[in-house]
N, C-alpha and C positions, 0 to 999 in steps of 0.2 A: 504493500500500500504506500507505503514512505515512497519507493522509487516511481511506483505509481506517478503520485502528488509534483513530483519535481521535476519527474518527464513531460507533465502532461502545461508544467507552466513553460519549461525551454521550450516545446510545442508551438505553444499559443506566440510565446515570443518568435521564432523562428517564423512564423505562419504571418505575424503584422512585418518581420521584416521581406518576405515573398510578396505582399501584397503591395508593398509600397514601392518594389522594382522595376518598375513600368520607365521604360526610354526616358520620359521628363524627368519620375525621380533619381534615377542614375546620372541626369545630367545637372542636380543640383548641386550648389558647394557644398559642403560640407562642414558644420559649423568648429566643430573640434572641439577640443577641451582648452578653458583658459582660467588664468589668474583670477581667482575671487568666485567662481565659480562654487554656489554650493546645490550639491545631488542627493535626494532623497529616495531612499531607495526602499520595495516593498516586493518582498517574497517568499519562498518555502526553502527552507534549509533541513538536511538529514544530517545528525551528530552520530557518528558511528567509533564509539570507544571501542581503546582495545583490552585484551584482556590477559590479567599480568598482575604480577604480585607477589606477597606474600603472608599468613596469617599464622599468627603464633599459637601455641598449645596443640592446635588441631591439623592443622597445614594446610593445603586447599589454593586453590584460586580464585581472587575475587574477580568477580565477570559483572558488567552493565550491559542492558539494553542498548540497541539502538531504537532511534525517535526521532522525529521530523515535528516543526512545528511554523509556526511563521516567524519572518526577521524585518526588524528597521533597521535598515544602517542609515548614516550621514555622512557624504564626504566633498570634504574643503577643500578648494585648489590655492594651494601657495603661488605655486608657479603654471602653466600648462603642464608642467612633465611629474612635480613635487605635488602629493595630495595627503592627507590624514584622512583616516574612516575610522568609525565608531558605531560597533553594531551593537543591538538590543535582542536578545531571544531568550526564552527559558522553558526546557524541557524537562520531560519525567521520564526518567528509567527505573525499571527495576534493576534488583542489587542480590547479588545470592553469590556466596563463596562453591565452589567446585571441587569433587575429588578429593574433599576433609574426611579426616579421620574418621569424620562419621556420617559419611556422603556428603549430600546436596543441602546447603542450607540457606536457608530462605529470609534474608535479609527486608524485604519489604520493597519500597519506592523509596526514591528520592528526586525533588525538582534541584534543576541544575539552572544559575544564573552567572552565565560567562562573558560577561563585558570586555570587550577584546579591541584594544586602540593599534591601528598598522599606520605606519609610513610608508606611503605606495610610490613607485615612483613607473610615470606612462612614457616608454621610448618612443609611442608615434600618436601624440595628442590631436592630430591635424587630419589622422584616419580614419576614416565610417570604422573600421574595425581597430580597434586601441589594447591591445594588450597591457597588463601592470603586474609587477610583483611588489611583494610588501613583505613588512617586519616589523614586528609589532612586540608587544605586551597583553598578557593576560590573566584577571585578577576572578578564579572561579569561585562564585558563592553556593554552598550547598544547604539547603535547606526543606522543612519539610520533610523530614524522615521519615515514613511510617507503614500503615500498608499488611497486610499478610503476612506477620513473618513465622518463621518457625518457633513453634510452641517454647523452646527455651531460652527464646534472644526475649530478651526486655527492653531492649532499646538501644539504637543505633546513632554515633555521631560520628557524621563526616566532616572533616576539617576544612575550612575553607584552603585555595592557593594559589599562587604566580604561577604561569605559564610564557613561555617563549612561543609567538605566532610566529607563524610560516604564511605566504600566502601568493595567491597566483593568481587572475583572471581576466576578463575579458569584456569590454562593454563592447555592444553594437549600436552605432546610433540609426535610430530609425525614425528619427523627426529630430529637428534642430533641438527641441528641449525635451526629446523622451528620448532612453537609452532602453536595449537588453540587457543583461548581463549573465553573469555565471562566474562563481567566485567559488575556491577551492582557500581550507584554512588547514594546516596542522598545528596542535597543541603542545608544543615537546613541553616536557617535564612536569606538567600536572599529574603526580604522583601521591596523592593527598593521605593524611593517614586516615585512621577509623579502628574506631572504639566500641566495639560491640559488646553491651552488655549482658549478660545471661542469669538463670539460676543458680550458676557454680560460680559465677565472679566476671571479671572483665575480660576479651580478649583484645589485643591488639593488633592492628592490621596495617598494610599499605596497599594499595590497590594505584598503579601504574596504568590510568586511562588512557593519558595522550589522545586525543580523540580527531578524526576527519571532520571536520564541518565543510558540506557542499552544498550548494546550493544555486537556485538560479531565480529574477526575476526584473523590473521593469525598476528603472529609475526615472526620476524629474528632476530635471536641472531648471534651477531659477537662475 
């Protein structure tokens, strides 16, 4: 369903940028990206953690869901080439450690809030098609613990943390002030701990998400 959801917006985007190729609008300028420039961007993103770790007393591997949900980003243009984005999303995964000592266990839900600041920079601002990679910062808020979990957990805390953004993508412009886009994120080192408490005492944990965030949809430049 996730892939679903985020195919079916690149789609719709790809489908406004087919319809607007008509001889006139191939023969329009092309407005490009410029200084002071700000784009408001609205779409579906999939957050697909990976799974990795390690959990003390029992051993196991702690594993998240993947989840798709909607995204705002914002991004400023310093220069035509220099840009900042700043996205907004938060999603729910489930949480279960794997392979413990005493199988599968059922950590519950948690919502995920990953404010993610990149320094983009675009080698061809002046292109209908504009590539950009970026490098950022990442400050993950977890919260919201709860959920189904296994009859001996009493409660779960995941740590908030920093993260190192990676980032890569691609706007289309398909009218001087609407763009496509499709943006690729990786998270390195969001490693967070966690604190699972039980009927015998506390266990303590890391759990090594690092997580893909992709995504794709439709920007407005004022």
């Amino acid at each position: 369903m996730m892939w679903k959801t985020i195919g079916a917006v690149a789609a719709a985007g790809m489908l406004a940028l087919a319809a607007g190729a008509t001889p006139a609008a191939a023969q329009e300028a092309v407005r490009g990206k410029r200084a002071g420039d700000l784009v408001l961007g609205l779409g579906v993103i999939g957050v697909l953690p990976e799974s990795g770790g390690s959990v003390a007393a029992i051993g196991g591997t702690p594993e998240a869901s993947d989840s798709a949900t909607a995204q705002l980003d914002l991004t400023y243009f310093l220069t035509p080439n220099i840009a900042l984005n700043l996205i907004a999303a938060t999603t729910r995964h489930d949480v279960e450690v794997r392979n413990s000592a005493v199988g599968t266990v059922d950590l519950g839900h948690v919502w995920v809030l990953p404010p993610t600041l990149t320094l983009q920079y675009h080698p061809l601002p002046r292109s209908r098609v504009s590539p950009y990679l970026g490098l950022g910062v990442n400050y993950t808020v977890f919260y919201g613990e709860g959920g189904g979990r296994h009859p001996a957990v009493t409660g779960v805390d995941i740590r908030n943390g920093w993260a190192l953004a990676l980032n890569a993508g691609l706007d289309v412009e398909i009218a001087p002030n609407w763009l496509f886009n499709l943006d690729v994120k990786r998270l390195q080192f969001l490693e967070p701990d966690v604190r699972v408490n039980t009927v015998v005492g506390r266990i303590d944990a890391n759990a090594e998400l690092n997580p893909w965030v992709i995504g794709a949809g439709v920007r407005y430049r004022f």
